[in-house]
mmCIF file as gemmi writes it, N, C-alpha and C atoms, coordinates in Angstrom:
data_model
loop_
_atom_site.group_PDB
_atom_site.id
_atom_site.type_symbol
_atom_site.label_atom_id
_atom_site.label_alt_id
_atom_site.label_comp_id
_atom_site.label_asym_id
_atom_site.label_entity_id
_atom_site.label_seq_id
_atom_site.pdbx_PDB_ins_code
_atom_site.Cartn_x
_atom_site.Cartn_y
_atom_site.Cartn_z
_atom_site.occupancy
_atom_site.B_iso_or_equiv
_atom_site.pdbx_formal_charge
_atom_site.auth_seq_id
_atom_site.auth_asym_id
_atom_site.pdbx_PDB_model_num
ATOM 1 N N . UNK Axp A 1 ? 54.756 101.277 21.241 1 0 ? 1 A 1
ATOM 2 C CA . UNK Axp A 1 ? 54.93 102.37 22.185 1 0 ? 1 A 1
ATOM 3 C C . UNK Axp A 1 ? 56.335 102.935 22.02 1 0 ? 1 A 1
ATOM 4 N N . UNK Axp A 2 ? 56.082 103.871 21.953 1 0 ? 2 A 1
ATOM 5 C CA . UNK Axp A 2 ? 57.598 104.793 21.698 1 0 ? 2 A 1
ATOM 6 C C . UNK Axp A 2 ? 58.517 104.758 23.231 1 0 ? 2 A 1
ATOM 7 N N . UNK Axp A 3 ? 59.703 104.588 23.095 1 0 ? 3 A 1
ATOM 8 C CA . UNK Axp A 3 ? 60.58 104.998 24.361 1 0 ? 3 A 1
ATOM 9 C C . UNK Axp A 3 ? 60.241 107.108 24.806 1 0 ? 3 A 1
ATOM 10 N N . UNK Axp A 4 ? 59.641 107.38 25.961 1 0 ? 4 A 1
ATOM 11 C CA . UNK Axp A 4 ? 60.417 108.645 26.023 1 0 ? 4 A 1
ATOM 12 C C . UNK Axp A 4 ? 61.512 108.983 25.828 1 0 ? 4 A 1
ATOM 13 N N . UNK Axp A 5 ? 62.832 108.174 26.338 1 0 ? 5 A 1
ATOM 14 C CA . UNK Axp A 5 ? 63.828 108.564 26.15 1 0 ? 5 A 1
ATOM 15 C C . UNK Axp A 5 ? 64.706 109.256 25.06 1 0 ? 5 A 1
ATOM 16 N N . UNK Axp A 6 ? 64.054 108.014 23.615 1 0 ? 6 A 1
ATOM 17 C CA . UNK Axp A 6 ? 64.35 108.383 22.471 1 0 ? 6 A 1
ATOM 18 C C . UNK Axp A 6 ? 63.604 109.773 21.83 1 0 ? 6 A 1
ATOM 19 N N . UNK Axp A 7 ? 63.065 109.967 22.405 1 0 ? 7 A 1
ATOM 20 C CA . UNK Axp A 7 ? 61.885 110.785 21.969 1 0 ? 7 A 1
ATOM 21 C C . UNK Axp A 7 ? 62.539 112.241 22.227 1 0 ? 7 A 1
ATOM 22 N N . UNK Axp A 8 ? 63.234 112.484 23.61 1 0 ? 8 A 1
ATOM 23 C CA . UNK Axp A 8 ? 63.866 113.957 24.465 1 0 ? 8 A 1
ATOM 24 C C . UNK Axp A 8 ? 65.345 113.684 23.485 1 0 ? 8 A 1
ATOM 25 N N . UNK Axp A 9 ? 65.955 112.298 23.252 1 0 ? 9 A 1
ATOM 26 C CA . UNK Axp A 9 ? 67.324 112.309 22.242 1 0 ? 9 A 1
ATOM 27 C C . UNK Axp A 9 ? 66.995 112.993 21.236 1 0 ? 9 A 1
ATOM 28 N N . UNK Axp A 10 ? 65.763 112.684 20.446 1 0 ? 10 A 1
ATOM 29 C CA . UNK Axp A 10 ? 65.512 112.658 18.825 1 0 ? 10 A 1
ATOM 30 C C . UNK Axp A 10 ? 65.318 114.33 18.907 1 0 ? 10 A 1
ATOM 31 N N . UNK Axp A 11 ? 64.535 114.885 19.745 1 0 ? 11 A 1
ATOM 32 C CA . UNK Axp A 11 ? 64.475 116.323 20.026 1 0 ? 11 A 1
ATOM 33 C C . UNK Axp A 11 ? 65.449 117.059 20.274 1 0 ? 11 A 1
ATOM 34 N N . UNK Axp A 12 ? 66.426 116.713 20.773 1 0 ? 12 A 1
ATOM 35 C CA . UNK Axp A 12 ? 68.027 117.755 21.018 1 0 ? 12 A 1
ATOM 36 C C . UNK Axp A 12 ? 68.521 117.3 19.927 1 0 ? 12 A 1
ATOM 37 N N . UNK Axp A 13 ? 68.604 116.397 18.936 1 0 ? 13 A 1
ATOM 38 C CA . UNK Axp A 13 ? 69.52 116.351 17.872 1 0 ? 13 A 1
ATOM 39 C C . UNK Axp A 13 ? 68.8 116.781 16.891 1 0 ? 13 A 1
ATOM 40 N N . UNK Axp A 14 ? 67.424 117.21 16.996 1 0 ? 14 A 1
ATOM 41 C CA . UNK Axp A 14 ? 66.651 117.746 15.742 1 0 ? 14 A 1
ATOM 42 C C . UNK Axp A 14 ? 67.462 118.931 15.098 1 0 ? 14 A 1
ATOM 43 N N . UNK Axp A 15 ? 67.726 120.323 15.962 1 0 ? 15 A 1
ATOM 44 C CA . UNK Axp A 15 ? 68.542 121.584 15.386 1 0 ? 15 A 1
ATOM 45 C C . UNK Axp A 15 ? 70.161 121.233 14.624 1 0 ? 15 A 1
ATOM 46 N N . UNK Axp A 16 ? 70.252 120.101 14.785 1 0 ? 16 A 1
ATOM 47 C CA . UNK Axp A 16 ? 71.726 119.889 14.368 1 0 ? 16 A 1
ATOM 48 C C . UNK Axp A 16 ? 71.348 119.127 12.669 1 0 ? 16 A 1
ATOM 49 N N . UNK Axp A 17 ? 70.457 119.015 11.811 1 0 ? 17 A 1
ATOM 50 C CA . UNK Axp A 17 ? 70.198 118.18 10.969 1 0 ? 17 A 1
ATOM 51 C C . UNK Axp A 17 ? 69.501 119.614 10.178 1 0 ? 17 A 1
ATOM 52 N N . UNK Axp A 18 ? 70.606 120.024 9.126 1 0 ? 18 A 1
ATOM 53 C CA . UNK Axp A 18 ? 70.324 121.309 8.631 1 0 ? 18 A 1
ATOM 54 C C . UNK Axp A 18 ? 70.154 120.649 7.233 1 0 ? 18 A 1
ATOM 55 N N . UNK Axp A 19 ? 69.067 120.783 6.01 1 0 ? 19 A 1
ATOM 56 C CA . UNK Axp A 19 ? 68.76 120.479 4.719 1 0 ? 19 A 1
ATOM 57 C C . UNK Axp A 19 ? 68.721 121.438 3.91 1 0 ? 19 A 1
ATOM 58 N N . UNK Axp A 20 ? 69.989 121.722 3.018 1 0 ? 20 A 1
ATOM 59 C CA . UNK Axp A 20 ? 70.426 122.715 2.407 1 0 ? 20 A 1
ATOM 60 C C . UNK Axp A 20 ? 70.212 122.795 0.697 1 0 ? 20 A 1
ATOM 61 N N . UNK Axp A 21 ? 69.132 123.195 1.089 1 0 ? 21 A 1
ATOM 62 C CA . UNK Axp A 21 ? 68.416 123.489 -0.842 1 0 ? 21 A 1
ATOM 63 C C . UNK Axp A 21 ? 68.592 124.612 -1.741 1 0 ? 21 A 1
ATOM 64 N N . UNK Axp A 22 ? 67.99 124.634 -2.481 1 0 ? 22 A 1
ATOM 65 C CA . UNK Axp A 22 ? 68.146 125.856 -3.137 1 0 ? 22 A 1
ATOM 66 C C . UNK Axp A 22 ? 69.188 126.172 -3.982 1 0 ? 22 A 1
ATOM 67 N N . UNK Axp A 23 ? 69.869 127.604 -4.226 1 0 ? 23 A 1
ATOM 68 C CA . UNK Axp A 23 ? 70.486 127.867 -4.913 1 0 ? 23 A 1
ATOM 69 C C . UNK Axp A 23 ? 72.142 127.457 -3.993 1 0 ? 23 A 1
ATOM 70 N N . UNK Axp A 24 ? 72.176 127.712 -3.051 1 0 ? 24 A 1
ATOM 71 C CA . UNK Axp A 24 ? 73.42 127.404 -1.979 1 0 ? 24 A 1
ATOM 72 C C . UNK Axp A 24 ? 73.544 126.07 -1.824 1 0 ? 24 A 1
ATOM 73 N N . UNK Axp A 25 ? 73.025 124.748 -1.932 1 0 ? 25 A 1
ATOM 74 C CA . UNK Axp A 25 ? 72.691 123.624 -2.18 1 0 ? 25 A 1
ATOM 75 C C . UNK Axp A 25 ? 74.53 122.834 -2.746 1 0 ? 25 A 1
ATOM 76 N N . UNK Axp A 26 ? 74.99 122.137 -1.895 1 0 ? 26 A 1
ATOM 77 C CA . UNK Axp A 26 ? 76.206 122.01 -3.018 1 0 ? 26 A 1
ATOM 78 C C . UNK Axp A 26 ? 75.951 120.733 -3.691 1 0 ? 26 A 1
ATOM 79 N N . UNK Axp A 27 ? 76.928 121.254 -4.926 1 0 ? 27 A 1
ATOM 80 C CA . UNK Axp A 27 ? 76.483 119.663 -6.198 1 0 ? 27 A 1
ATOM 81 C C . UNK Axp A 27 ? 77.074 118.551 -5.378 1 0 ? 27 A 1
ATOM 82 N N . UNK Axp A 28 ? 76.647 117.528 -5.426 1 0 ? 28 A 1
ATOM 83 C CA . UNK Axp A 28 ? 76.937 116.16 -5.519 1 0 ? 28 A 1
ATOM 84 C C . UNK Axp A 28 ? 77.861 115.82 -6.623 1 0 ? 28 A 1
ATOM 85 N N . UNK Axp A 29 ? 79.202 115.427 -6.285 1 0 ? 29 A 1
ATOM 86 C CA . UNK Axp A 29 ? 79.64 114.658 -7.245 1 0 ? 29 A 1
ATOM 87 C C . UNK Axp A 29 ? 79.612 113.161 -7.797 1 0 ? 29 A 1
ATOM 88 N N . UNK Axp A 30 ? 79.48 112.397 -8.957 1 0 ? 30 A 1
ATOM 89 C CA . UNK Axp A 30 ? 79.39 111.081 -8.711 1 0 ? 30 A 1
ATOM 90 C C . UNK Axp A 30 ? 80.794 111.152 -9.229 1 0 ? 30 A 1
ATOM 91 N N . UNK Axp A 31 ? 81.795 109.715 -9.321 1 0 ? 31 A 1
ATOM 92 C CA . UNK Axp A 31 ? 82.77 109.016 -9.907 1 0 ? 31 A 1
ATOM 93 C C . UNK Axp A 31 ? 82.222 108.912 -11.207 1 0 ? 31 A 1
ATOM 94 N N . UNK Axp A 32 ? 83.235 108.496 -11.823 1 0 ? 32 A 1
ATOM 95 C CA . UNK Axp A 32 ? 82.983 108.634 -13.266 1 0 ? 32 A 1
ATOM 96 C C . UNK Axp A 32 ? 82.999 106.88 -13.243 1 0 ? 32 A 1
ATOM 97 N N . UNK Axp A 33 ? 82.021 106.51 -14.369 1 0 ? 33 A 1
ATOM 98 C CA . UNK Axp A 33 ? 81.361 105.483 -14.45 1 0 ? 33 A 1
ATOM 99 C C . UNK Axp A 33 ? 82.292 104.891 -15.198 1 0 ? 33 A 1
ATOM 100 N N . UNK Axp A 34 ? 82.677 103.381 -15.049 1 0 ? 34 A 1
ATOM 101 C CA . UNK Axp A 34 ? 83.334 102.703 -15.246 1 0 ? 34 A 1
ATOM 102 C C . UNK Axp A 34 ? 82.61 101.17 -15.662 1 0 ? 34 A 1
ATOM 103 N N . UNK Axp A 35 ? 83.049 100.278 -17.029 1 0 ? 35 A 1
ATOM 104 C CA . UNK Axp A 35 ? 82.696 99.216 -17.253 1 0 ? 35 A 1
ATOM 105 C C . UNK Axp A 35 ? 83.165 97.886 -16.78 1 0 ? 35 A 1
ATOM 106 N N . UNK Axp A 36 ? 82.498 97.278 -16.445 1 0 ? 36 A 1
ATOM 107 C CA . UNK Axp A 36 ? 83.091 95.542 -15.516 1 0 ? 36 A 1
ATOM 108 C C . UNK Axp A 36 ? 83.846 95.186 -16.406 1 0 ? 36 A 1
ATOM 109 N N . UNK Axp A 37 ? 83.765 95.201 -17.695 1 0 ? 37 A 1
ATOM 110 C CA . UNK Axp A 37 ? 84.829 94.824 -18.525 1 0 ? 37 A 1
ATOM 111 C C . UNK Axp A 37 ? 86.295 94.828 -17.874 1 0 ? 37 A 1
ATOM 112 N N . UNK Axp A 38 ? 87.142 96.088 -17.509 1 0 ? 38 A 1
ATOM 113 C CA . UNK Axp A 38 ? 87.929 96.028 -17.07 1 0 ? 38 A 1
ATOM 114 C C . UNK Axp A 38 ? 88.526 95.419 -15.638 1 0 ? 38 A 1
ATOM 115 N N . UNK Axp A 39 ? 87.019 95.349 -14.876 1 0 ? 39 A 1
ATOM 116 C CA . UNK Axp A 39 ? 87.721 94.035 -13.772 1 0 ? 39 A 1
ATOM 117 C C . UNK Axp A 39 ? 87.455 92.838 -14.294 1 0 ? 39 A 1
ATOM 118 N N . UNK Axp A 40 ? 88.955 91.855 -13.484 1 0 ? 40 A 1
ATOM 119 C CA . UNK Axp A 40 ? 89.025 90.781 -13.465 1 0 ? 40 A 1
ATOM 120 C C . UNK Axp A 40 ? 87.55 89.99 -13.253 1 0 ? 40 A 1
ATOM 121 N N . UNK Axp A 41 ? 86.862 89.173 -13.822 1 0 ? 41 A 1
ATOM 122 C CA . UNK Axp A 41 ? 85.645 88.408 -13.958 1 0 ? 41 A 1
ATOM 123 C C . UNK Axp A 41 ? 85.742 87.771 -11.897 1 0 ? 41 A 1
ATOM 124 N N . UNK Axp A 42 ? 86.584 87.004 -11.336 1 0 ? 42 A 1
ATOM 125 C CA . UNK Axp A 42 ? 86.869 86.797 -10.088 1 0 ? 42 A 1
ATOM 126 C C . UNK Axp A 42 ? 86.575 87.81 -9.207 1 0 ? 42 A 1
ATOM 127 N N . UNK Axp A 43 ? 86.575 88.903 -9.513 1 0 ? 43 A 1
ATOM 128 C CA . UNK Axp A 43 ? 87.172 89.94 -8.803 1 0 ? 43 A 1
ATOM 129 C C . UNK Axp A 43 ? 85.591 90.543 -8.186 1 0 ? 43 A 1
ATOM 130 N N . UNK Axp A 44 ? 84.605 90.79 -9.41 1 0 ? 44 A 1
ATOM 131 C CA . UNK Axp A 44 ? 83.311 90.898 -8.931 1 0 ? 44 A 1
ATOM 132 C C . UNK Axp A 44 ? 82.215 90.015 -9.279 1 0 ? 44 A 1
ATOM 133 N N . UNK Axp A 45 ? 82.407 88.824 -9.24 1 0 ? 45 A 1
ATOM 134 C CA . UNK Axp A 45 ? 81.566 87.926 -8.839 1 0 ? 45 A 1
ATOM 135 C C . UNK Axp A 45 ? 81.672 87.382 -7.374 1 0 ? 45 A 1
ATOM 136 N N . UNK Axp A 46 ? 82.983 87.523 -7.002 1 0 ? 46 A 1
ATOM 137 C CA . UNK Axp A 46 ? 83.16 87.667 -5.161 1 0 ? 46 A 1
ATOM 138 C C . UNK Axp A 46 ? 81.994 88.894 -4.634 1 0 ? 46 A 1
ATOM 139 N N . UNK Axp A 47 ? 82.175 90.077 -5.878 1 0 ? 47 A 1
ATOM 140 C CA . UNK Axp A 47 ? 81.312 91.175 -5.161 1 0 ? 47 A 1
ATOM 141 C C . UNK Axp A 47 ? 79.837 90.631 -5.123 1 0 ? 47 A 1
ATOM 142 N N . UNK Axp A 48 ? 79.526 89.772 -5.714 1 0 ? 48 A 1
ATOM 143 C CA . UNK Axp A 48 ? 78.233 89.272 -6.072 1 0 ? 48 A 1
ATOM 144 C C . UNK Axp A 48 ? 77.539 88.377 -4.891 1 0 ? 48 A 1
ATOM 145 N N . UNK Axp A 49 ? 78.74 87.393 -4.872 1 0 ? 49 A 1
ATOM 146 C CA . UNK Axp A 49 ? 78.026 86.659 -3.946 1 0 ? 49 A 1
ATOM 147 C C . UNK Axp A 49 ? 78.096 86.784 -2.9 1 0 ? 49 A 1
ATOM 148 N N . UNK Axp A 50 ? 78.915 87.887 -2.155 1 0 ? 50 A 1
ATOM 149 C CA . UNK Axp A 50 ? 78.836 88.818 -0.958 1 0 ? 50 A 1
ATOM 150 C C . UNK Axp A 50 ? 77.351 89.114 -1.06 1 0 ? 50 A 1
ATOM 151 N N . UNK Axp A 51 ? 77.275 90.448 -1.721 1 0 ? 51 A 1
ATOM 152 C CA . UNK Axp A 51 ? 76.088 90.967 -1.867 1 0 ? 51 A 1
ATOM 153 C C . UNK Axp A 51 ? 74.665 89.613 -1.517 1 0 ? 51 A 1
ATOM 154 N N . UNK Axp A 52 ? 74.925 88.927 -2.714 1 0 ? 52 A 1
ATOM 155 C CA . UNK Axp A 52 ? 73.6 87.82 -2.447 1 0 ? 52 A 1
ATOM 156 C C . UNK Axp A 52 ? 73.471 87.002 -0.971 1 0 ? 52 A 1
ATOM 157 N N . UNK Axp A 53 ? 74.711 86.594 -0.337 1 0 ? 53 A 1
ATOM 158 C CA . UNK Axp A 53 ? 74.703 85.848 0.557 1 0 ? 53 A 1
ATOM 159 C C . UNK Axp A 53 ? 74.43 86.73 1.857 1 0 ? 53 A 1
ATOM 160 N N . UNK Axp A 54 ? 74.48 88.172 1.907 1 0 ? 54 A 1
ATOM 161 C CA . UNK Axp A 54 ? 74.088 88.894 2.88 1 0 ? 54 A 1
ATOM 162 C C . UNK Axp A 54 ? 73.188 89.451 2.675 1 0 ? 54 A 1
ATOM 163 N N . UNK Axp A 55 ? 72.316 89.028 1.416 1 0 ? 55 A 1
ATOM 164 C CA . UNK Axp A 55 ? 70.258 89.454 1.302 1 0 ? 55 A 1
ATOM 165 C C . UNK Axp A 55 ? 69.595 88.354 1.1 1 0 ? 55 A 1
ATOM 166 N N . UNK Axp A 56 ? 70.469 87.047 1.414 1 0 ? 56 A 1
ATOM 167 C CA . UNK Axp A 56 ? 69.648 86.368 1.855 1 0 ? 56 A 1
ATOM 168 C C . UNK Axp A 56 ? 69.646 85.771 3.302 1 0 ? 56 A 1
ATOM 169 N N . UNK Axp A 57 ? 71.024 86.385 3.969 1 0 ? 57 A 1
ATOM 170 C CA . UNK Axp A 57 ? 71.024 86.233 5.368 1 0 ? 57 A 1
ATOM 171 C C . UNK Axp A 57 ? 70.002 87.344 6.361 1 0 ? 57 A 1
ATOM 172 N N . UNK Axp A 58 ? 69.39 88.107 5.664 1 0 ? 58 A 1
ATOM 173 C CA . UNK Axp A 58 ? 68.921 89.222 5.944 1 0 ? 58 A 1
ATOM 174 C C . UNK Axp A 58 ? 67.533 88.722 6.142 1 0 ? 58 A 1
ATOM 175 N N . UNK Axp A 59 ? 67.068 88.023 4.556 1 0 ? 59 A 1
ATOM 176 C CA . UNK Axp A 59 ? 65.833 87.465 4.802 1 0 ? 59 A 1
ATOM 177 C C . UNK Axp A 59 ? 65.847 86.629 6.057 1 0 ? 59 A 1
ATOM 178 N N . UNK Axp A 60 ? 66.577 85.965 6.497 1 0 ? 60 A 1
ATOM 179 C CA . UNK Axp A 60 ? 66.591 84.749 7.108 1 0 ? 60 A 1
ATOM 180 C C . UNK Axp A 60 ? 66.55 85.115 8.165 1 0 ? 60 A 1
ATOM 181 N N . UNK Axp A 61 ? 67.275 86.237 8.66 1 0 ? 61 A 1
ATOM 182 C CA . UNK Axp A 61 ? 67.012 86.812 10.311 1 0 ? 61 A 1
ATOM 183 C C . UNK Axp A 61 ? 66.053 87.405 9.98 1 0 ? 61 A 1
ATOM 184 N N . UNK Axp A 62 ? 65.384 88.318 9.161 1 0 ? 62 A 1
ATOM 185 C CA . UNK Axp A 62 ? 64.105 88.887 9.499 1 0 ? 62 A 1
ATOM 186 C C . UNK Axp A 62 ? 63.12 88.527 9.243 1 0 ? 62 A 1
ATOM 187 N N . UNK Axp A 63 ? 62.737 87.121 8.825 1 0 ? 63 A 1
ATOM 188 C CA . UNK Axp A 63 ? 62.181 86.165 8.645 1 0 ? 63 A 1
ATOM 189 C C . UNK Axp A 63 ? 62.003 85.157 9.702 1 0 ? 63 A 1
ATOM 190 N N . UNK Axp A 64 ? 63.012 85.456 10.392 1 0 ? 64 A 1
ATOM 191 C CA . UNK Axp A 64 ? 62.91 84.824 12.015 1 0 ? 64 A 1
ATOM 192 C C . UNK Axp A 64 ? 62.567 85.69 12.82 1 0 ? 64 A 1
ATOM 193 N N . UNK Axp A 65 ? 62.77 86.779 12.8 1 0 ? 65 A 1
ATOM 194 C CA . UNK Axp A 65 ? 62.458 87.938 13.706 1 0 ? 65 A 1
ATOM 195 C C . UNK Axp A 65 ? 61.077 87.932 13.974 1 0 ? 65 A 1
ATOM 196 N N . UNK Axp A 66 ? 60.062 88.795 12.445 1 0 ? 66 A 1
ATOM 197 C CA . UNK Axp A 66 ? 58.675 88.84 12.536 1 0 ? 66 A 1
ATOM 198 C C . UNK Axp A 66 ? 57.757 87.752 12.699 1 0 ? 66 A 1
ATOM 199 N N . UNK Axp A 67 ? 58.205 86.543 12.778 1 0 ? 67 A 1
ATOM 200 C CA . UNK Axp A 67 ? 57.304 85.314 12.692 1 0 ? 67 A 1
ATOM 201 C C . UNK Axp A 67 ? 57.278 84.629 13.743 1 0 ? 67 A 1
């Protein structure tokens, strides 16, 4: 069951969420791509096991959640 409440929110913030295509559309820039080579090996395997240890804490609460 849906909240009304959210429902009269989601409706006043609808006109404010403008999707700008077309030719007026502005580019996206990305960063320029860079090889791990140049970081320190320490440096992103910390990034790693961040990453892993917070998708598997993820499973684990939402794995407790739905069940």
């Amino acid at each position: 069951m849906v909240n009304p409440f959210l429902i009269r929110v989601m409706n006043r913030l609808s006109p404010l969420i403008v999707r700008r295509v077309g030719r007026f559309a502005p580019a996206l820039t990305y960063p320029v791509a860079f090889s791990f080579e140049a970081i320190p090996a320490a440096q992103w395997l910390q990034d790693v096991k961040l990453f892993a240890t917070g998708w598997i804490a993820g499973l684990v609460v939402f794995g407790t959640f739905f069940s």
